[in-house]
C-alpha positions in Angstrom: 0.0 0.0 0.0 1.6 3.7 -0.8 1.5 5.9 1.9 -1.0 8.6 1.3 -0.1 12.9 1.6 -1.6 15.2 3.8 -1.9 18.7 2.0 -3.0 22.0 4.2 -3.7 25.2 2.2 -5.5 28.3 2.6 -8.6 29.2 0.2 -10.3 32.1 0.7 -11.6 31.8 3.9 -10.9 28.4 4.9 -8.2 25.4 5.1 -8.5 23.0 2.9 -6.7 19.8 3.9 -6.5 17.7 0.7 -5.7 14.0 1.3 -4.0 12.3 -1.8 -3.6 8.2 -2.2 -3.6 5.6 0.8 -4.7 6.4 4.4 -4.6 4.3 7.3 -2.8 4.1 10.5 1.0 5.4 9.1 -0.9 8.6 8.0 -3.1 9.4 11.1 -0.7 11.5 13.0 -0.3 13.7 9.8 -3.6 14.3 9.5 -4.5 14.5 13.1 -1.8 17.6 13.4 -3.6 19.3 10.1 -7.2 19.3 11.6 -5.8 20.8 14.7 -2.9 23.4 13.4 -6.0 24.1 11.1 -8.4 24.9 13.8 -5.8 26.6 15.5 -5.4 29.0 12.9 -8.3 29.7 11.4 -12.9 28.8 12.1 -13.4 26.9 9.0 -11.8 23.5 7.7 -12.6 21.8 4.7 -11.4 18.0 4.4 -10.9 17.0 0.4 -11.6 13.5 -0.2 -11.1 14.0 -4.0 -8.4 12.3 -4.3 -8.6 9.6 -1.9 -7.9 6.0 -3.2 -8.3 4.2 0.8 -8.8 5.3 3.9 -8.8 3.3 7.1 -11.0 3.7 10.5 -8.3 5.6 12.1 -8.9 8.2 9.1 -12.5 8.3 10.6 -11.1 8.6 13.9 -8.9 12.0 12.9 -12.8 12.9 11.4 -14.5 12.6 14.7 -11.8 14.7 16.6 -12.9 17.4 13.6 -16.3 17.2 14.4 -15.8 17.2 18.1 -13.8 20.6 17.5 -17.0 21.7 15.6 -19.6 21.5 18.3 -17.2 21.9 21.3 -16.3 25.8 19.4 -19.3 26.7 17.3 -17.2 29.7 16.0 -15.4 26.6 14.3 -17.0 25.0 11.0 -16.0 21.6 9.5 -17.0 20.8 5.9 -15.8 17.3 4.2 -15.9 16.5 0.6 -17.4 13.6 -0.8 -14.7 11.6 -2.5 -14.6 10.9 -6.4 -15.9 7.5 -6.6 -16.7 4.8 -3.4 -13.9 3.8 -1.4 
């Protein structure tokens, strides 16, 4: 399995962290640290699936900390993208 990237960049008024490839447990920590250096600097994050080709449940697990910093700080928003095609 190739080990997937994790891609944080500022659009307009939101991050936008873009995942690319694989995702599972060897990529966590790197998206963990997005979602929160992304909530740390700015309210809104938006989480590209696009280009996704697998993700793993601890890829869900980085998700529910996301979501849990949504309703803990409702000045924070977090939007994720469908992917492409089914996973």
């Amino acid at each position: 399995m190739a080990v997937g990237e994790v891609v944080v960049e500022r659009e307009q008024d939101a991050w936008v962290v873009t995942l690319r490839g694989e995702h599972d447990v060897s990529t966590n920590p790197s998206l963990a640290d997005a979602l929160r250096d992304a909530f740390g600097r700015g309210s809104k994050v938006v989480v590209d699936f696009s280009e996704v080709e697998f993700i793993d449940s601890t890829v869900l697990r980085a998700l529910a900390y996301g979501r849990k910093e949504a309703v803990e700080h409702p000045e924070h928003e977090l939007v994720i993208g469908r992917p492409a095609r089914a996973l």
